[in-house]
PAZA-483223 format. One record per atom (N, C-alpha, C, CB): y, x, z. Coordinates in steps of 0.02 Angstrom, whole numbers, padded with zeros to 5 digits, always signed. Glycine has a CB too. Layout:
<sites>
YXZ;...
</sites>
This chain:
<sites>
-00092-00383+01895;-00131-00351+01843;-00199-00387+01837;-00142-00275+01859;-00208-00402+01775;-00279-00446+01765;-00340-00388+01762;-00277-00498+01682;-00382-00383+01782;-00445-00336+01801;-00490-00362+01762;-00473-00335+01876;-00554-00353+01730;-00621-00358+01709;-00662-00327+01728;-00630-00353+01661;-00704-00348+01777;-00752-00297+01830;-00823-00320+01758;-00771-00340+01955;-00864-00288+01740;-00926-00277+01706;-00967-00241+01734;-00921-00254+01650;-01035-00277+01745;-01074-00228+01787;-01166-00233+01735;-01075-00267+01893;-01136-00177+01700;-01180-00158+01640;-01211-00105+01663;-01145-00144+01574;-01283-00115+01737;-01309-00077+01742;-01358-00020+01684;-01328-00107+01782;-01360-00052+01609;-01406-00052+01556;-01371-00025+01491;-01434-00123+01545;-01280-00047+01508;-01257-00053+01447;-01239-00129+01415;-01304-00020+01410;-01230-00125+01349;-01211-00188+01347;-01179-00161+01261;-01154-00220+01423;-01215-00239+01217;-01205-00201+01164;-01141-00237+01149;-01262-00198+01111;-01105-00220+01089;-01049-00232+01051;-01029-00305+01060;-01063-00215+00979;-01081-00328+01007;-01085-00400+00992;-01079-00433+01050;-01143-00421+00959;-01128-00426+01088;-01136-00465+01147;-01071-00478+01203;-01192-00430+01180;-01045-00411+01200;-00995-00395+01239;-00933-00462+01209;-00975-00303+01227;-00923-00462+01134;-00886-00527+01106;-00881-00588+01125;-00903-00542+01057;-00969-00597+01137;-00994-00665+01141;-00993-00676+01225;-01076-00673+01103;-00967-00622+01256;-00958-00655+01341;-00896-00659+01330;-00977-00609+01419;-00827-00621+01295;-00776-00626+01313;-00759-00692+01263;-00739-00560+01312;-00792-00715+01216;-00774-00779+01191;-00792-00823+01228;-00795-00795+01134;-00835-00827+01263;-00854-00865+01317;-00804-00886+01382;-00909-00828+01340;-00745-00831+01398;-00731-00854+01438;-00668-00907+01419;-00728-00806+01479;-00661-00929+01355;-00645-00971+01317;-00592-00964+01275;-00640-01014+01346;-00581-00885+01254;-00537-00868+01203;-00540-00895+01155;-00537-00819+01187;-00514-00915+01093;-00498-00957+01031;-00529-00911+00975;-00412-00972+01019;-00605-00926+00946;-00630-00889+00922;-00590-00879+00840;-00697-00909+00932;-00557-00926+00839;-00554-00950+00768;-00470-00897+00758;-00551-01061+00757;-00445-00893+00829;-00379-00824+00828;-00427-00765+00813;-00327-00804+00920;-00477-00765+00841;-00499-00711+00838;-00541-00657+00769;-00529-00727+00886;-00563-00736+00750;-00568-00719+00681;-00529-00688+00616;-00581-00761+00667;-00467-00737+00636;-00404-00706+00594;-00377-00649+00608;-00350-00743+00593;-00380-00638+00649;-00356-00574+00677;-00405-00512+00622;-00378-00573+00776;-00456-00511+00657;-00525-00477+00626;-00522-00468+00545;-00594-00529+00643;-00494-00531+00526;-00504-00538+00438;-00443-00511+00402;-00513-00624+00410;-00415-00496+00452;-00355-00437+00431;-00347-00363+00433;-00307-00447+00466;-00413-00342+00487;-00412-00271+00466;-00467-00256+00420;-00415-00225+00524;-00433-00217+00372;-00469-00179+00325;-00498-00118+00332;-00437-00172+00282;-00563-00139+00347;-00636-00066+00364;-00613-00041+00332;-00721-00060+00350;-00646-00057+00273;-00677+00000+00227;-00660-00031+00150;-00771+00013+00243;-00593-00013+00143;-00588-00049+00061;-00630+00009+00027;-00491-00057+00020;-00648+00066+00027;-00671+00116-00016;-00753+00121-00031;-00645+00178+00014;-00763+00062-00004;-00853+00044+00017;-00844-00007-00063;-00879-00020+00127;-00898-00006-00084;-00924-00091-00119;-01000-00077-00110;-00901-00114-00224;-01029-00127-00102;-01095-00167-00100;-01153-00130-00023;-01137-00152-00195;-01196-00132-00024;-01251-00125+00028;-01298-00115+00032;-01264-00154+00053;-01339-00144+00107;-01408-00153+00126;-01410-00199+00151;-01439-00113+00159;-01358-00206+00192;-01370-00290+00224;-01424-00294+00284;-01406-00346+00157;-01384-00227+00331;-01396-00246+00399;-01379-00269+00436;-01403-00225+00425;-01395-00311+00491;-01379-00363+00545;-01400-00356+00590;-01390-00418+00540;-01356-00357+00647;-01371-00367+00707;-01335-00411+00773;-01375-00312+00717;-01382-00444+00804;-01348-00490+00850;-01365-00507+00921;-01349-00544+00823;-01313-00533+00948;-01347-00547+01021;-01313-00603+01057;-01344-00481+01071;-01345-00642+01093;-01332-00687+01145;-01293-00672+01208;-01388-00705+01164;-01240-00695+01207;-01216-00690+01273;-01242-00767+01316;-01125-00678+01268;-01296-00757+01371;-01302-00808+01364;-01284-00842+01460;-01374-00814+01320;-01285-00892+01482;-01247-00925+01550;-01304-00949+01582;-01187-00991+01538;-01319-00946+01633;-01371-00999+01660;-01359-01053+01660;-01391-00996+01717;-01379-01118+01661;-01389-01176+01676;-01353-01207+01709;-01432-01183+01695;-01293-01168+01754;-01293-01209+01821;-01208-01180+01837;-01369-01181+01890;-01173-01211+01794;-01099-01187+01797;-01073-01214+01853;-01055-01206+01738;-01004-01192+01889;-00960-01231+01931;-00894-01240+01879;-00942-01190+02009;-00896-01242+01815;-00848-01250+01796;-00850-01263+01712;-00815-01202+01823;-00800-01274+01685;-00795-01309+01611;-00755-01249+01576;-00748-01393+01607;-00775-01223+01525;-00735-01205+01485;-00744-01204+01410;-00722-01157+01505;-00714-01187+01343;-00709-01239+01277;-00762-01174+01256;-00615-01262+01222;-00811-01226+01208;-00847-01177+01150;-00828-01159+01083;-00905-01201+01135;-00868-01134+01051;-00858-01159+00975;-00911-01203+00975;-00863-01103+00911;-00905-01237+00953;-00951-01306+00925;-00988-01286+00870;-00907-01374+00898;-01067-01285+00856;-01097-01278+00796;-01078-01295+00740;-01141-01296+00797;-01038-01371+00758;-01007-01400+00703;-00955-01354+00655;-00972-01457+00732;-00918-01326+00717;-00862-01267+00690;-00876-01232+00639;-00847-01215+00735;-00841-01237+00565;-00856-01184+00540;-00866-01107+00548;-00831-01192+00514;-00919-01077+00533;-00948-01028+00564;-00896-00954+00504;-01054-01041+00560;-00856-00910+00550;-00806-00885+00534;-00842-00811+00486;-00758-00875+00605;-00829-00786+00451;-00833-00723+00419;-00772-00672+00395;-00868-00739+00366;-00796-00610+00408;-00731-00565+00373;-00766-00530+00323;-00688-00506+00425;-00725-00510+00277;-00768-00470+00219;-00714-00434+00189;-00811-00518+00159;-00737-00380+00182;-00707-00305+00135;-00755-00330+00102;-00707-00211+00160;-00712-00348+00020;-00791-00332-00030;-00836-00358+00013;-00820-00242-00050;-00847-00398+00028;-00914-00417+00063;-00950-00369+00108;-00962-00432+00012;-00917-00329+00148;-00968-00269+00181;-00970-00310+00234;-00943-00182+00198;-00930-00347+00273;-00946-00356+00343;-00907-00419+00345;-00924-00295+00398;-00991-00467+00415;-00968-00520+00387;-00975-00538+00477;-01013-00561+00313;-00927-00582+00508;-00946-00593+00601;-00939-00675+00560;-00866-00557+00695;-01002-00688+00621;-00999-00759+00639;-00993-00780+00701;-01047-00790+00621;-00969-00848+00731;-00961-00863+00803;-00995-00940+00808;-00874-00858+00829;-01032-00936+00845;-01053-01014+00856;-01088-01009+00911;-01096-01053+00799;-01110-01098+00940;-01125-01083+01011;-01218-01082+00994;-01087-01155+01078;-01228-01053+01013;-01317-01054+01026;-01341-01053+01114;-01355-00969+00983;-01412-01066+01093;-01470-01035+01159;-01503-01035+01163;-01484-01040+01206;-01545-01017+01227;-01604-00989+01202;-01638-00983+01288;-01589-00908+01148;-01704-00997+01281;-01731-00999+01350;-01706-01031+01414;-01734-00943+01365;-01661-01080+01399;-01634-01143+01444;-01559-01105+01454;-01687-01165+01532;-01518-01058+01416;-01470-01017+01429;-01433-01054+01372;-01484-00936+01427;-01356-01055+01394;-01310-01059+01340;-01264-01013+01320;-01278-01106+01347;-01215-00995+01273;-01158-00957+01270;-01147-00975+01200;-01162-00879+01289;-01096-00912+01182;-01080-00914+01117;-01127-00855+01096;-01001-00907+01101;-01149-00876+01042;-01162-00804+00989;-01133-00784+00938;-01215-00799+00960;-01113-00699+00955;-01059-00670+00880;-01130-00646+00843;-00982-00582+00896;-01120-00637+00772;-01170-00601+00759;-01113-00560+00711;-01242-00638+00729;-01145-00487+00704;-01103-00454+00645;-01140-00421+00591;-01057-00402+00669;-01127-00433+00534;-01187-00432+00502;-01139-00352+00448;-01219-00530+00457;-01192-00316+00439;-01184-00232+00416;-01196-00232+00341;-01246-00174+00456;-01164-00251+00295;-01176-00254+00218;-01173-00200+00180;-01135-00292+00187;-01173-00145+00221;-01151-00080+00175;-01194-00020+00194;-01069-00058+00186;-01234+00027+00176;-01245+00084+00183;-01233+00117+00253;-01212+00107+00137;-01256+00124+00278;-01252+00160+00341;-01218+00250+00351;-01331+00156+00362;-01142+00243+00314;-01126+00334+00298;-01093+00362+00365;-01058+00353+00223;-01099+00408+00376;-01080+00447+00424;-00984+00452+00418;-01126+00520+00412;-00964+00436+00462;-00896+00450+00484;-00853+00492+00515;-00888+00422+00506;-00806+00526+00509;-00779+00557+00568;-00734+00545+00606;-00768+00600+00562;-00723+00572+00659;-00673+00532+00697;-00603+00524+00639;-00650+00580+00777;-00564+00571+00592;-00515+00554+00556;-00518+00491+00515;-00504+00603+00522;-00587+00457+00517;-00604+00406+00454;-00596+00363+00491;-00672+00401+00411;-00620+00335+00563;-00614+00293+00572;-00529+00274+00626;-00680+00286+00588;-00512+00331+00649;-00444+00328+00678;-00380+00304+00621;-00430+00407+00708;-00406+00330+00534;-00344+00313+00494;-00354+00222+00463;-00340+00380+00420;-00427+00192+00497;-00444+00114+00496;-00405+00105+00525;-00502+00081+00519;-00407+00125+00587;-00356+00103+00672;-00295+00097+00644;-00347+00172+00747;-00265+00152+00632;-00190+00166+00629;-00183+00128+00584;-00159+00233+00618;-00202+00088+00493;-00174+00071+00452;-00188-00009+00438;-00186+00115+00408;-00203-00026+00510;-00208-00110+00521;-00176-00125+00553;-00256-00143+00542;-00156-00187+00525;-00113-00222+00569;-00134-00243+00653;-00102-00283+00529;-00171-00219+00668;-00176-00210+00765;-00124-00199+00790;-00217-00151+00799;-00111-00240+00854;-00047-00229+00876;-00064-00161+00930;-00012-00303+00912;-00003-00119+00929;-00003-00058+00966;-00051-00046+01009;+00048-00051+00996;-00065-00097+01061;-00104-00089+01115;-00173-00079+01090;-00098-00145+01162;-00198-00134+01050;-00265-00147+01025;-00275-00061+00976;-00266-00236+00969;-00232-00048+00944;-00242+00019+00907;-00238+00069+00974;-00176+00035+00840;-00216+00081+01023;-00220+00135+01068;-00276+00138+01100;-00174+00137+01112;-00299+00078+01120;-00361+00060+01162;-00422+00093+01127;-00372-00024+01169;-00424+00064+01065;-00473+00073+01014;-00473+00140+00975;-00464+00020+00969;-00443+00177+00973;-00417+00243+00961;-00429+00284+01024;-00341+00241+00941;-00418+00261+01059;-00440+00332+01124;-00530+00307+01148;-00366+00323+01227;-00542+00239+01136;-00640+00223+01135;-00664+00283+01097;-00675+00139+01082;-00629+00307+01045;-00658+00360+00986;-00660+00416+00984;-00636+00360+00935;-00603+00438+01012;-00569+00496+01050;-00644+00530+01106;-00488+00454+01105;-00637+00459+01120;-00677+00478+01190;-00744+00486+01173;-00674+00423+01251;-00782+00446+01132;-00846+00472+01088;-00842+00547+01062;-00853+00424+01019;-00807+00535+01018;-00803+00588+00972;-00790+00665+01020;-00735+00567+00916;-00778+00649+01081;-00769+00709+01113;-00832+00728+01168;-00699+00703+01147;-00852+00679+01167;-00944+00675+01197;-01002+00710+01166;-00975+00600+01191;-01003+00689+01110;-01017+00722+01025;-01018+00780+01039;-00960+00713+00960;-00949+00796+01018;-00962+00876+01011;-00961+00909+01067;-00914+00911+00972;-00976+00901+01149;-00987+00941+01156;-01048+00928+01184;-00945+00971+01175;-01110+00881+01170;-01166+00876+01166;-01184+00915+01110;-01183+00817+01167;-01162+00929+01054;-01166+00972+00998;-01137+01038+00975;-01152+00941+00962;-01102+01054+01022;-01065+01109+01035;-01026+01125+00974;-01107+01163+01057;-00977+01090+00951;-00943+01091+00915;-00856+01058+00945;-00984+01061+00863;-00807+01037+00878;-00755+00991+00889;-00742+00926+00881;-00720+01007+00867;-00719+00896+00904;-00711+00819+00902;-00697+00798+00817;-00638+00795+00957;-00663+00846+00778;-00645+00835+00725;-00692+00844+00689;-00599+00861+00710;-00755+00887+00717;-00820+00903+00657;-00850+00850+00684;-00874+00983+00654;-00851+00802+00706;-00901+00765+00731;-00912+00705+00665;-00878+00735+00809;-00970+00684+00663;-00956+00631+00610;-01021+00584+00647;-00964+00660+00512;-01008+00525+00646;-01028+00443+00700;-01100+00438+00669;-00968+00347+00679;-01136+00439+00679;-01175+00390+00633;-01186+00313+00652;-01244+00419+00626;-01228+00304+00707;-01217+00216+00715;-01149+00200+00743;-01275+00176+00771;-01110+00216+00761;-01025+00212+00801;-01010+00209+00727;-00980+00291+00861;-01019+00245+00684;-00989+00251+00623;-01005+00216+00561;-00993+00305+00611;-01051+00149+00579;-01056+00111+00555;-01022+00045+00537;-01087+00116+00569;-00986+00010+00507;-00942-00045+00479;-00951-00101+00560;-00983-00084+00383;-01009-00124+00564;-01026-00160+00609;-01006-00136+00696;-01096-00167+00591;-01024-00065+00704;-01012-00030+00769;-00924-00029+00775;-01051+00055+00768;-00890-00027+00716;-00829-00016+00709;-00811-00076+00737;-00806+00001+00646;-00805-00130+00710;-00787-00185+00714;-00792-00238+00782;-00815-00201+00665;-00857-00190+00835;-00892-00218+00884;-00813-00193+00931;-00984-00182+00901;-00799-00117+00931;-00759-00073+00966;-00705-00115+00943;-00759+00007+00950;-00671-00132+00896;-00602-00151+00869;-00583-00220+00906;-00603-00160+00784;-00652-00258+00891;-00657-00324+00905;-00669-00333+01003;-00727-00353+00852;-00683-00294+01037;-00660-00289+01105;-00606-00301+01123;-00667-00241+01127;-00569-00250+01083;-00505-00214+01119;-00456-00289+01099;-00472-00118+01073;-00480-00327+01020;-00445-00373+01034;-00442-00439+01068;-00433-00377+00999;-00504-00448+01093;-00541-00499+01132;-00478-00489+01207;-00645-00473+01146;-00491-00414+01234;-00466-00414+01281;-00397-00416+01300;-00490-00381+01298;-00365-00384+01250;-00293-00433+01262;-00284-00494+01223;-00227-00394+01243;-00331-00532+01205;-00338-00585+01186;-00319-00638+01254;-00405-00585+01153;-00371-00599+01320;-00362-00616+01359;-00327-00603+01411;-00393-00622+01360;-00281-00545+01407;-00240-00532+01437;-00241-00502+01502;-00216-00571+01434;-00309-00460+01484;-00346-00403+01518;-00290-00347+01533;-00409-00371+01467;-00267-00309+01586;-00257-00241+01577;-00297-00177+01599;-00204-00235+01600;-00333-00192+01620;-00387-00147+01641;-00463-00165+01652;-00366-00124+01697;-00484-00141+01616;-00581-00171+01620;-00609-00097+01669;-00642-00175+01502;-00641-00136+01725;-00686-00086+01754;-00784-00080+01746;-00664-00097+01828;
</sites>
């Protein structure tokens, strides 16, 4: 069984979380296609055009080789209508290298509920695993929610989770990791 030990005393955001598991030299450009096949939000058109991004970044001082994306690489995008757009390329920053995803938020920031974003899950082409994984991440929010709010998982509605970009961070894990052929992340 392949393991993923993470030791996110802080957390660890979406994006970033991408840009280590592209790092450990998954094929960004599968990964892209993959991505540019599920359909967020066909019921969205146009925005605000928020963005957000982060560095996964390596120290200096590897014992080992593994493949980047090359700046050169064309830099990948997905778009509903233009709502949401990921890029992958290698950057750095402060003598650090990695890849950086960035995912950029083109749409309105509307509140979701768990049924809105579970019938994304279910009506993409994600293969079973990646839809279960990513479907019970929500499950498992959405049930945090309400009872921080003392309500039901079904009244719950996301706001930043429930954003195009937060979606895509969660989706885009689950496929990173059997990308890599993860079965259990601790």
């Amino acid at each position: 069984m392949k393991t993923l030990y993470l030791d996110c005393f802080a957390g660890i955001a979406g994006d970033m979380f991408l840009g280590a598991l592209l790092d450990l030299g998954l094929d960004a450009k599968e990964f892209l296609h993959t991505m540019e096949h599920v359909v967020l939000f066909p019921e969205r058109e146009g925005g605000t055009g928020d963005t957000h991004s982060h560095d996964h970044g390596h120290t200096r001082h590897h014992d080992h080789e593994h493949p980047h994306v090359r700046e050169t690489d064309p830099h990948g995008h997905v778009h509903g209508d233009d709502i949401l757009k990921i890029s992958v390329r290698q950057g750095s920053k402060a003598g650090m290298a990695g890849i950086k995803v960035s995912v950029a938020n083109l749409e309105d920031h509307p509140h979701r509920g768990l049924g809105d974003v579970l019938a994304i899950i279910g009506t993409s082409p994600l293969t079973p695993k990646v839809k279960e994984r990513a479907s019970k991440a929500f499950r498992l929010l959405a049930e945090a929610e309400a009872k921080v709010h003392g309500t039901s998982p079904e009244e719950v509605h996301f706001h930043e989770v429930g954003a195009i970009d937060s979606i895509a961070d969660i989706i885009g894990a689950f496929v990173l990791v059997e990308m890599a052929g993860v079965e259990r992340v601790v």
